[in-house]
DOKE-267426 format. One line per 4 residues: number of its first residue (from 0); their letters; for each residue y, z, x of N, C-alpha, C. Coordinates in steps of 0.02 Angstrom, whole numbers. Last residue first. Layout:
N
NUM = a = Y Z X Y Z X Y Z X ~ ...
***
This chain:
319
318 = xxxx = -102 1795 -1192 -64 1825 -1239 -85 1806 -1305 ~ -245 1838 -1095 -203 1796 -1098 -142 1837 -1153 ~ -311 1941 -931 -299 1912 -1044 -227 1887 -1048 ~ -401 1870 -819 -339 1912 -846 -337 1882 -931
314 = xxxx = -518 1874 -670 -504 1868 -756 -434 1915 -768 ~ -539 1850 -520 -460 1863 -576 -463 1838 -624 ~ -691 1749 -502 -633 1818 -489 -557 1813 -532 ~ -767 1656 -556 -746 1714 -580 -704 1763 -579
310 = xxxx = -768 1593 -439 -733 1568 -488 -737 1602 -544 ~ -835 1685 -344 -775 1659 -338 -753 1624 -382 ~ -973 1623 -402 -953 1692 -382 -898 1703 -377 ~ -996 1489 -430 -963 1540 -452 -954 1600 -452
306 = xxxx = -1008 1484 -268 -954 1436 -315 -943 1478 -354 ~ -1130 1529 -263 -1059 1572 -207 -994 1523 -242 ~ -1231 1468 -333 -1204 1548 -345 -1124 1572 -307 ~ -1210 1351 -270 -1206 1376 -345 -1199 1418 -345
302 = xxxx = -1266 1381 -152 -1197 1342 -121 -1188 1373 -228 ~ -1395 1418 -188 -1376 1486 -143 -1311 1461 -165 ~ -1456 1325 -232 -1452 1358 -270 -1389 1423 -257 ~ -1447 1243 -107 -1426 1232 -172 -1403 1266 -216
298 = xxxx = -1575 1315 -39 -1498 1327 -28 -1454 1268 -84 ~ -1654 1466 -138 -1646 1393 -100 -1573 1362 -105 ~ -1677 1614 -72 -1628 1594 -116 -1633 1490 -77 ~ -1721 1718 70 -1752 1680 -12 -1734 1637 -69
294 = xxxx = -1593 1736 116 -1629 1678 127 -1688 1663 103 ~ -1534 1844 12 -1498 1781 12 -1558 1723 46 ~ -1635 1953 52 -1620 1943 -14 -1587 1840 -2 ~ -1606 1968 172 -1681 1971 161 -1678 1947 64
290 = xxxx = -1479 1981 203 -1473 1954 207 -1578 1935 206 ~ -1478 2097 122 -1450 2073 103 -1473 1986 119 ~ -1545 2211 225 -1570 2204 149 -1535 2121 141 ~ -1466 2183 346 -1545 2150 314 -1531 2169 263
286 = xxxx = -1341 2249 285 -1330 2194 315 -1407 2151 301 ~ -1389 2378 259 -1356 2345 209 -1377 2262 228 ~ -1443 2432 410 -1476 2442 332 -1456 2376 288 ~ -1309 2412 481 -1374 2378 508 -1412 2376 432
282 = xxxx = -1247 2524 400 -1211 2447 413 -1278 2399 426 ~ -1324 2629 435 -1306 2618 377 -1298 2536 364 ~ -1324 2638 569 -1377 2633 576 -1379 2599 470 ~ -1171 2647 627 -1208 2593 640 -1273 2599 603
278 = xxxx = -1149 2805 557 -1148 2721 529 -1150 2690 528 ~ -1230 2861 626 -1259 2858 564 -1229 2792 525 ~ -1184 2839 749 -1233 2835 733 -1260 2833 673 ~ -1041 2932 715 -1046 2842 743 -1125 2809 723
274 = xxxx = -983 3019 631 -1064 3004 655 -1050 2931 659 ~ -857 3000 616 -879 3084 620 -937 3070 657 ~ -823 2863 601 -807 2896 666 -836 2979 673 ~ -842 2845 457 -885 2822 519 -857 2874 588
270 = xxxx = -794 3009 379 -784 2937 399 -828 2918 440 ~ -798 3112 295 -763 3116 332 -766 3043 362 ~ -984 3111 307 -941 3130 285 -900 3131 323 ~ -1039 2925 333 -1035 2979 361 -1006 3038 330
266 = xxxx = -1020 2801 219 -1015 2826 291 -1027 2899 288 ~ -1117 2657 132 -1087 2726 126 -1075 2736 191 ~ -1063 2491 64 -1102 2531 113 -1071 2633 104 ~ -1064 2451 -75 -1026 2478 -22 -1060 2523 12
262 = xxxx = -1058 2253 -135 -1092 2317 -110 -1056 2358 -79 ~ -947 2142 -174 -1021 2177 -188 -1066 2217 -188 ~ -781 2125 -237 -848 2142 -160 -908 2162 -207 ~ -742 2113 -353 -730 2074 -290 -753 2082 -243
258 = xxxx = -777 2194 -475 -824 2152 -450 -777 2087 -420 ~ -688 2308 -509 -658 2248 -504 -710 2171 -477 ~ -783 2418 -431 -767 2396 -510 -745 2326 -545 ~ -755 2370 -303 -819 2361 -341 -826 2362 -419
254 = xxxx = -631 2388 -286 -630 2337 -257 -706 2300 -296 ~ -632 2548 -301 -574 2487 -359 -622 2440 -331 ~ -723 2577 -185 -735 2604 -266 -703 2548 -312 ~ -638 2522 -93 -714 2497 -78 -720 2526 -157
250 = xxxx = -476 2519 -116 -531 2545 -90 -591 2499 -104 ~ -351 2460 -181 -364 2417 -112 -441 2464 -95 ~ -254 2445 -287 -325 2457 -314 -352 2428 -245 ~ -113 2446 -268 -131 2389 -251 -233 2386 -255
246 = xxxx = -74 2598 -330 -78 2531 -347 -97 2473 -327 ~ -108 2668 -217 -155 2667 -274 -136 2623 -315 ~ -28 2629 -109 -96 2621 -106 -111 2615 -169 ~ 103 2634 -180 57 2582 -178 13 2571 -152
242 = xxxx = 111 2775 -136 103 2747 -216 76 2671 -223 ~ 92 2780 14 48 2804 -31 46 2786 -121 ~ 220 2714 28 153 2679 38 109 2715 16 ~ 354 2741 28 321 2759 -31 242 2708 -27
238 = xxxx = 402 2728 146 365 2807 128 342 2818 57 ~ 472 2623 173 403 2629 178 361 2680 167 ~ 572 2553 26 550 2605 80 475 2632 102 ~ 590 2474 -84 630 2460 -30 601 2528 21
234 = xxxx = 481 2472 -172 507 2522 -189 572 2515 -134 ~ 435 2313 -147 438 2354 -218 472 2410 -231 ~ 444 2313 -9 451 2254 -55 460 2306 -119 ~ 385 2434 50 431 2388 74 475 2368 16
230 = xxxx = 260 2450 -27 318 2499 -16 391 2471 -2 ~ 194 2327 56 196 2347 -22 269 2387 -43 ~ 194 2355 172 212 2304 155 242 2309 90 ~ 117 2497 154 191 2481 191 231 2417 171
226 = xxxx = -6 2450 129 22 2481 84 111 2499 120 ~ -50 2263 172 -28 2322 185 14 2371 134 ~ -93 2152 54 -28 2165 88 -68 2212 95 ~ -215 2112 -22 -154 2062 -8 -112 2063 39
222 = xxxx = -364 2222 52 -300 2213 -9 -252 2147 26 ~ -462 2334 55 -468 2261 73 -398 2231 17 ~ -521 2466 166 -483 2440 119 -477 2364 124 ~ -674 2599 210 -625 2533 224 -565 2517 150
218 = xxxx = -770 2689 162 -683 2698 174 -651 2669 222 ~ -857 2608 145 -850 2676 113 -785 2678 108 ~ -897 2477 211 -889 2525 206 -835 2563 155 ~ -911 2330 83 -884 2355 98 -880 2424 140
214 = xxxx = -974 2137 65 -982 2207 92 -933 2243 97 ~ -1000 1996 -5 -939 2044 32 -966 2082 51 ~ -1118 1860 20 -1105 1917 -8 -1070 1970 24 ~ -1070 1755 40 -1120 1752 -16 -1130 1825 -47
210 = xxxx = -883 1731 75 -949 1739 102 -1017 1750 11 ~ -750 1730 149 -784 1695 88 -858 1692 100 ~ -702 1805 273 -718 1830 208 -762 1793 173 ~ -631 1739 375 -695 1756 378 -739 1806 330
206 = xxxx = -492 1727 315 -513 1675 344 -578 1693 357 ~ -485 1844 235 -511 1803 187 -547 1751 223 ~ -413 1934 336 -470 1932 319 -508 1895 281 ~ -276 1842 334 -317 1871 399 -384 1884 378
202 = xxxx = -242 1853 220 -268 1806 222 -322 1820 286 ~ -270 2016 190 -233 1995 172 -259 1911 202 ~ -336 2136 311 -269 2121 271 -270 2048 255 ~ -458 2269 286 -465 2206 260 -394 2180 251
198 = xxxx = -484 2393 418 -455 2353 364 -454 2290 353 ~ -656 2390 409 -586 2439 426 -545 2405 385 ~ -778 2328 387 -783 2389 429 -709 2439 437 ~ -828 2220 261 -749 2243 277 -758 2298 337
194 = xxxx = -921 2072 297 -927 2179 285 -847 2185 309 ~ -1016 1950 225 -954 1965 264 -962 2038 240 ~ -1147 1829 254 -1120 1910 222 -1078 1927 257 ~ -1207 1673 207 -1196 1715 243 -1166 1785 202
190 = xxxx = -1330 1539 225 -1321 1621 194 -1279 1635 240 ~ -1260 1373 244 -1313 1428 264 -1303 1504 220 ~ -1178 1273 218 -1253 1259 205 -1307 1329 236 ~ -1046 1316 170 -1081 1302 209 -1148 1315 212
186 = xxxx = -933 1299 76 -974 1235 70 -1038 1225 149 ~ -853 1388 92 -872 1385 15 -920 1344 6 ~ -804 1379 193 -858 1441 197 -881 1440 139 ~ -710 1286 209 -770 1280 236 -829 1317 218
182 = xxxx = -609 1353 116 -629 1284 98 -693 1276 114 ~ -567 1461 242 -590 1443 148 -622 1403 130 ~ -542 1357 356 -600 1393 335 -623 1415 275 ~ -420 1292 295 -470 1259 325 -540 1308 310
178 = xxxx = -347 1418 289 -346 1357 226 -427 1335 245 ~ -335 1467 406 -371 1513 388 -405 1454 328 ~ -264 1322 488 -336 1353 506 -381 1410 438 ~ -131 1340 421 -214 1284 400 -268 1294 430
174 = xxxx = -85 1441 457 -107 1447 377 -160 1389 371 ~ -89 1413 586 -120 1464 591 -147 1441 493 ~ -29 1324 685 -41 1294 626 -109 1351 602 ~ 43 1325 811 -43 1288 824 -68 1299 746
170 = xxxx = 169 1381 769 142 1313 801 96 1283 816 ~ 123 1515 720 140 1457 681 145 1380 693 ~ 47 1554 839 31 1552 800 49 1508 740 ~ 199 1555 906 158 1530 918 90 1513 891
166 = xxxx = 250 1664 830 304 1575 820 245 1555 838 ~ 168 1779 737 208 1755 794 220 1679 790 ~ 61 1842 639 134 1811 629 182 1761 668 ~ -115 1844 666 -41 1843 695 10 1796 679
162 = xxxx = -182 1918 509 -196 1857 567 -116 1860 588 ~ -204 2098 447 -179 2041 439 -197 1978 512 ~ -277 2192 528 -205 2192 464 -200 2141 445 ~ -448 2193 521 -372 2162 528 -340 2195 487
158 = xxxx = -592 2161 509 -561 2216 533 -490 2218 557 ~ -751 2102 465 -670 2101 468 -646 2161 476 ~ -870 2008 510 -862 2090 552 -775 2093 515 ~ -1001 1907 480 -939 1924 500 -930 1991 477
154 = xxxx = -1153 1827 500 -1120 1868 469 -1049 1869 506 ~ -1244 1660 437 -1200 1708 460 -1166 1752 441 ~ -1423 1626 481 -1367 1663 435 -1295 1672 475 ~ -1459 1459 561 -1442 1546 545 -1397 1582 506
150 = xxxx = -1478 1328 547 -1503 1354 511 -1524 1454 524 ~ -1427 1252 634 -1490 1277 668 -1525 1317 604 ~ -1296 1213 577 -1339 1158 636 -1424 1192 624 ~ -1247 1343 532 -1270 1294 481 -1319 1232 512
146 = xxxx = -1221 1391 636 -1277 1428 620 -1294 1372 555 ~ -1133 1317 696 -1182 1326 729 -1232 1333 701 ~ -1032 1316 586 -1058 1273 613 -1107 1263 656 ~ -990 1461 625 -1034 1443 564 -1046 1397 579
142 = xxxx = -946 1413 756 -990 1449 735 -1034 1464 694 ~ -815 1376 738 -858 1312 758 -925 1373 768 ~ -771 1466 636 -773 1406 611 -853 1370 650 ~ -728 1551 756 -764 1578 702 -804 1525 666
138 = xxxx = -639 1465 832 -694 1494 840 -730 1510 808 ~ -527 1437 708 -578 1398 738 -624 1405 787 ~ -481 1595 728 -512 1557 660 -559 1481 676 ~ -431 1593 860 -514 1646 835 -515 1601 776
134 = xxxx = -331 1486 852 -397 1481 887 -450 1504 887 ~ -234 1551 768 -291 1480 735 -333 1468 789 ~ -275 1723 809 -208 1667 819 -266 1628 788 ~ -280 1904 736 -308 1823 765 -256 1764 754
130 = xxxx = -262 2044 773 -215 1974 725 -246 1921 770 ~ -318 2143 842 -368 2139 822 -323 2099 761 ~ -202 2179 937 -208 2240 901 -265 2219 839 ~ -240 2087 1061 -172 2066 1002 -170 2116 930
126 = xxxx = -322 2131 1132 -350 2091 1062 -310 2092 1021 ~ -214 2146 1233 -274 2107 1253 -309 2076 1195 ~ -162 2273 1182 -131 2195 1168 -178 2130 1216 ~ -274 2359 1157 -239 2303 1098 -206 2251 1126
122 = xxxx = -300 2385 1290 -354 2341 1268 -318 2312 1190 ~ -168 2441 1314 -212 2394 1378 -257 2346 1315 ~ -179 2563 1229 -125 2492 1237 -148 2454 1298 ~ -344 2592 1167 -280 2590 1200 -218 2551 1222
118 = xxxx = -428 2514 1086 -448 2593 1085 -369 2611 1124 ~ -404 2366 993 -411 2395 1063 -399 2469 1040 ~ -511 2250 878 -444 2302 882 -454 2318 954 ~ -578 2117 817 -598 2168 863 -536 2175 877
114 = xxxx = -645 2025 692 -605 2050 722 -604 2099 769 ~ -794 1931 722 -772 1978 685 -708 1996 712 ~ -965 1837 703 -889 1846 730 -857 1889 665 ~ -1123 1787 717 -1098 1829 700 -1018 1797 716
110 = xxxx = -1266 1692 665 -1226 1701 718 -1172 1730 701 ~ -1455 1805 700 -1386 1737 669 -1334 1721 700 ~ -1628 1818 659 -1573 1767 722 -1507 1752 667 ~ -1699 1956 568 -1646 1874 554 -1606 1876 638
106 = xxxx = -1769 2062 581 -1790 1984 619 -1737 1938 589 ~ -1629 2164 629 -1704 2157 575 -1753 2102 613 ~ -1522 2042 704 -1519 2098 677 -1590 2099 600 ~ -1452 1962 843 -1534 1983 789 -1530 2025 746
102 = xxxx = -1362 1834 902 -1374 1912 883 -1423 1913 843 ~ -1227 1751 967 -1283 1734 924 -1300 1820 938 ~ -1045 1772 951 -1103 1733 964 -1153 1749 939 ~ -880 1815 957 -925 1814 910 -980 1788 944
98 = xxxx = -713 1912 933 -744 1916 972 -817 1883 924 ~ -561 1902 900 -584 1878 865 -673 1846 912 ~ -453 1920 992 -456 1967 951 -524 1926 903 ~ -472 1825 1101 -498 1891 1112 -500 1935 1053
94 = xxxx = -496 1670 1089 -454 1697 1066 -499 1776 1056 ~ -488 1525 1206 -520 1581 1166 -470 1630 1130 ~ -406 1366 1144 -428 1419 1194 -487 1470 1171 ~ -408 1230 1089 -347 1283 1134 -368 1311 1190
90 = xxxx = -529 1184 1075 -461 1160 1035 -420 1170 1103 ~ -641 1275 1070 -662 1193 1094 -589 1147 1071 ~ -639 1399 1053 -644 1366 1006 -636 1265 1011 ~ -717 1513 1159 -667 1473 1145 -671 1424 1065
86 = xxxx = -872 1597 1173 -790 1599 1201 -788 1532 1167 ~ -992 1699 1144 -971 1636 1149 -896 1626 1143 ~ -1127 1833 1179 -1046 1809 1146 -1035 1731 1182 ~ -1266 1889 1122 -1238 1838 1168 -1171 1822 1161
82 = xxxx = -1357 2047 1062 -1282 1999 1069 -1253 1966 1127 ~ -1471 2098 1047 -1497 2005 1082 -1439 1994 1084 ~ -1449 2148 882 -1472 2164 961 -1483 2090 987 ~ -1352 2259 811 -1372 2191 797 -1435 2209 883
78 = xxxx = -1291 2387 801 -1309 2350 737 -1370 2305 772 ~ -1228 2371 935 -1275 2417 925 -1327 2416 830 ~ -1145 2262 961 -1207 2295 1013 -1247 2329 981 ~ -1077 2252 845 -1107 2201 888 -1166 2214 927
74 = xxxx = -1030 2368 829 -1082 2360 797 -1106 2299 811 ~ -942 2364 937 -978 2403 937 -1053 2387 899 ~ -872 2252 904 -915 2247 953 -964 2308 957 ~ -756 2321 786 -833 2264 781 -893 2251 839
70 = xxxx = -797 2497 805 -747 2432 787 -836 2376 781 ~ -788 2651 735 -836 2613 756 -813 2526 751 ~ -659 2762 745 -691 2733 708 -746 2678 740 ~ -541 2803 830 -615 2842 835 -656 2783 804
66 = xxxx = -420 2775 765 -445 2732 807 -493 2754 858 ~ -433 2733 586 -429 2801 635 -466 2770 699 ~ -405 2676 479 -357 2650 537 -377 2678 594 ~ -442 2723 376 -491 2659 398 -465 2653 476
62 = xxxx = -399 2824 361 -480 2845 403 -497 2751 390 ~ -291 2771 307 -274 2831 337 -348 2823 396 ~ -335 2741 172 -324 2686 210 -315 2720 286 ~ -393 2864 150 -445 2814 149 -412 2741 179
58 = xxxx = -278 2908 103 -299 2933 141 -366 2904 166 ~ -228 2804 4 -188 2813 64 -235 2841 121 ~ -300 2820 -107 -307 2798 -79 -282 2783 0 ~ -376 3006 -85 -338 2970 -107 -344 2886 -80
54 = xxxx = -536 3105 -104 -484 3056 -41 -422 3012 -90 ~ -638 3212 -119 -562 3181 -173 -505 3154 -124 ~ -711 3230 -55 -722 3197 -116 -684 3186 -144 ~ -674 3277 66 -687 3206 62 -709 3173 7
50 = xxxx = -651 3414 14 -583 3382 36 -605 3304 52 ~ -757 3465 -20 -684 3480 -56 -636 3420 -50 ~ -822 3464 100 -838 3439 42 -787 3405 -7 ~ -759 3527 182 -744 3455 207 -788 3431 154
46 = xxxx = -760 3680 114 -695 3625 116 -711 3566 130 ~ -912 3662 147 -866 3671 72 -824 3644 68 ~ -898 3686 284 -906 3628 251 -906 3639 170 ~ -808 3805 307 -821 3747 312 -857 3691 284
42 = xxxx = -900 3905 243 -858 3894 220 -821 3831 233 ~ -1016 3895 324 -1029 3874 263 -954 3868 220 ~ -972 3959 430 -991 3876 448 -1016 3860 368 ~ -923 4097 379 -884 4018 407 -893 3947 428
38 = xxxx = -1074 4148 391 -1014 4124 337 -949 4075 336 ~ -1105 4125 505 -1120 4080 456 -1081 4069 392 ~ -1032 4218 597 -1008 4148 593 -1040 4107 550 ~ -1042 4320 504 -982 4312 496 -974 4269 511
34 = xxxx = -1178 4352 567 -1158 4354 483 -1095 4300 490 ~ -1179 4339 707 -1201 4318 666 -1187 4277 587 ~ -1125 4444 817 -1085 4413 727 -1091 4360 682 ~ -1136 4539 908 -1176 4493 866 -1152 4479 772
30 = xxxx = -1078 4522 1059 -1075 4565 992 -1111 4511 952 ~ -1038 4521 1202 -1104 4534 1176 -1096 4571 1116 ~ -901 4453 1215 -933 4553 1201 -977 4566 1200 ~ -920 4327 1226 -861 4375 1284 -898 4462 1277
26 = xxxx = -987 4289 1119 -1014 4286 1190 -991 4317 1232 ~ -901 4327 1024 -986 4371 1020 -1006 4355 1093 ~ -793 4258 1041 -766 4333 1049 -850 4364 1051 ~ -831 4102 1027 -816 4164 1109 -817 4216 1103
22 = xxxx = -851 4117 882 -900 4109 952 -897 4164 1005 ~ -725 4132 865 -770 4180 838 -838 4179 888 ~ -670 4020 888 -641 4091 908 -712 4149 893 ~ -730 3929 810 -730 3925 898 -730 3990 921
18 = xxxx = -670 3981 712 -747 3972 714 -782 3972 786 ~ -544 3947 727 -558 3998 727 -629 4017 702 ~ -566 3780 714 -532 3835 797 -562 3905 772 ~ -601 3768 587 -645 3753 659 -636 3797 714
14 = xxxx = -494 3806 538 -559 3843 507 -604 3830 571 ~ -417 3705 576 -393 3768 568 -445 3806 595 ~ -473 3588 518 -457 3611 588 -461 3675 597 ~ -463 3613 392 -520 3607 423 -531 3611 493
10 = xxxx = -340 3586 367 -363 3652 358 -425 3664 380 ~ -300 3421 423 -298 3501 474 -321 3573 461 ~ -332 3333 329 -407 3375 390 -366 3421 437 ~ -222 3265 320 -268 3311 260 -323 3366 298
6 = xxxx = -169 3203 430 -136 3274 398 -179 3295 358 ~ -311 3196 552 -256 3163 508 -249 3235 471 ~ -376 3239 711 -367 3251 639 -299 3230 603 ~ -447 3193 832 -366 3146 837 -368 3170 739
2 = xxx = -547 3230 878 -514 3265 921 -442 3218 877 ~ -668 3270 756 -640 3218 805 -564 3242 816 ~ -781 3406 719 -721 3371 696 -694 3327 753
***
C-alpha cells in the first residue's frame, strides 16, 4: 500500500499494519503463523477487491490527484525512449509546466508534450502545479508543427486542472492560444493520440486534446470544471463535490459510454501509483497499438475521420 492512503483505503491500511504486526510477532518468537498470515493476506485483498470495484466518482477523482501517481515526464522517460526535450515557444519563453520533444515509442519517432505537475512545493511552483501559461500552448503548437514538417505522430500527455488563470496569462492572451490550437489540431496533417494520465480540466486540457484518438487511464477524469468548481456554483459549497462528481459524468467508464474518448487504458489495482511499472508498461501498450492503427490510415482520409469524430459529439433530443 503507498505511504500517502486516501479516506476509503484506510481499512486496508488497517489490515496491512496488523499483517505487519503479525510478521514481527513470528520473527520476534520464532513462532510459526503461517496459517494466520495467509489468511490475512487473503483477506486483504478481498477487501482491495471490494473496495476498487466500486470507486465512486469522487474517489477516482481522489486517485487521479494522488501525488504518487506516475506524471508526464515520467512516462516521457520511461513509456517512450530516445526523450529529447525542447524548450520555448519561439514567442515569450519556455514554459515548465508544459514539458515536450522528440521520443520513440514501439518504432514510431514522434513528437510528444504534456502537462507536468511537481511531487513538492519546490517543484509545483516551478511547473506552476502543471496550469500552462499561452507559452506551453504555443510550445506544444510549434511542435505539432514539427511533427507535421517531418511527418511524426503526435502524442500528448494531459494532466491539468485546468491552464493558468493569472493576469499574466491573460495578458499574453491565454483563451487565444488554447482557441488557436483547437482549430490547429483539427487540421494537422499528421496522426495524433492524446491520453488523459490524471486530470483532464476543462479548456486546459482540450488545448492538447483534439486529437485522432483520446485515451483515457482507468482512473483519470476529464470534465468542464473541477468537482469543487461544480459544488461551488450549483450547490454554493465545496463539500458537495462528491455529488457533482457523479453528475458532471467526468470518469474514463461515463466518458466512454458517452463516446467522447476512445479507449481506456486499464491501471493497476488501486491506481497507477500502486505499480508504477505496470502502468508505464499499459500506457506504452495502448499508445502503439493506436498509433500502428492511425498511420495506416491515408492522411485525407485520417483529417475526415477526426472532423467527424468531433462533429458528432453532444447529440441531444430536441423537443
Amino acid at each position: 500500500m503507498n505511504s500517502q492512503p486516501l479516506d476509503f483505503e484506510k481499512p486496508i491500511v488497517e489490515l496491512e499494519q496488523k499483517l505487519g504486526e503479525l510478521r514481527g510477532h513470528s520473527r520476534e518468537h520464532n513462532v510459526n503463523l503461517d496459517p494466520e498470515v495467509r489468511r490475512m493476506e487473503l483477506k486483504i485483498e478481498e477487501m482491495k477487491k471490494s473496495v476498487y470495484a466500486k470507486l465512486t466518482a469522487w474517489q477516482r477523482v481522489q486517485i487521479a490527484r494522488h501525488t504518487a501517481r506516475p506524471y508526464t515526464l515520467d512516462y516521457f522517460q520511461l513509456s517512450f525512449t530516445d526523450f529529447v526535450e525542447l524548450h520555448g515557444d519561439r514567442r515569450f519563453a519556455d514554459d515548465a509546466s508544459m514539458p515536450g520533444g522528440l521520443a520513440t515509442i514501439g518504432h514510431h519517432r514522434c513528437a510528444v508534450a504534456g502537462q507536468q505537475k511537481g511531487r513538492d512545493t519546490k517543484e509545483n511552483i516551478h511547473r506552476n502545479f502543471g496550469c500552462a501559461n499561452p507559452e506551453g500552448y504555443r510550445k506544444a503548437m510549434r511542435l505539432m508543427r514539427m511533427a507535421e514538417k517531418f511527418g511524426l505522430p503526435f502524442v500528448s500527455l494531459i494532466d491539468t486542472p485546468g491552464a493558468y488563470p493569472g493576469i499574466g496569462a491573460e495578458e499574453r492572451h491565454i483563451a487565444e492560444a488554447i482557441a488557436a490550437n483547437i482549430r490547429d489540431m483539427m487540421t494537422l496533417r499528421t496522426p495524433t493520440v492524446a491520453v488523459v494520465i490524471g486530470e483532464g480540466g476543462s479548456g486546459g486540457a482540450l488545448g492538447i486534446g483534439v486529437s485522432d484518438r483520446v485515451l483515457m487511464l482507468e482512473n483519470a477524469y476529464y470534465s468542464v470544471i473541477s468537482p469543487e468548481g461544480c459544488a461551488a456554483i450549483l450547490w454554493k459549497h465545496r463539500k458537495h463535490a462528491p455529488e457533482a462528481a457523479e453528475a458532471l459524468k467526468l470518469t474514463a467508464r461515463d466518458l466512454r459510454e458517452l463516446k467522447l474518448v476512445d479507449d481506456v487504458i486499464p491501471e493497476p489495482l488501486g491506481g497507477a501509483h500502486q505499480d508504477q511499472d505496470a502502468a508505464i508498461a499499459h500506457l506504452r501498450s495502448a499508445i502503439i497499438r493506436h498509433l500502428d492503427e492511425l498511420t495506416k490510415i491515408p492522411i485525407d482520409q485520417l483529417l475526415e475521420e477526426r472532423y467527424q469524430k468531433f462533429r458528432r459529439m453532444g447529440p441531444f433530443a430536441g423537443e
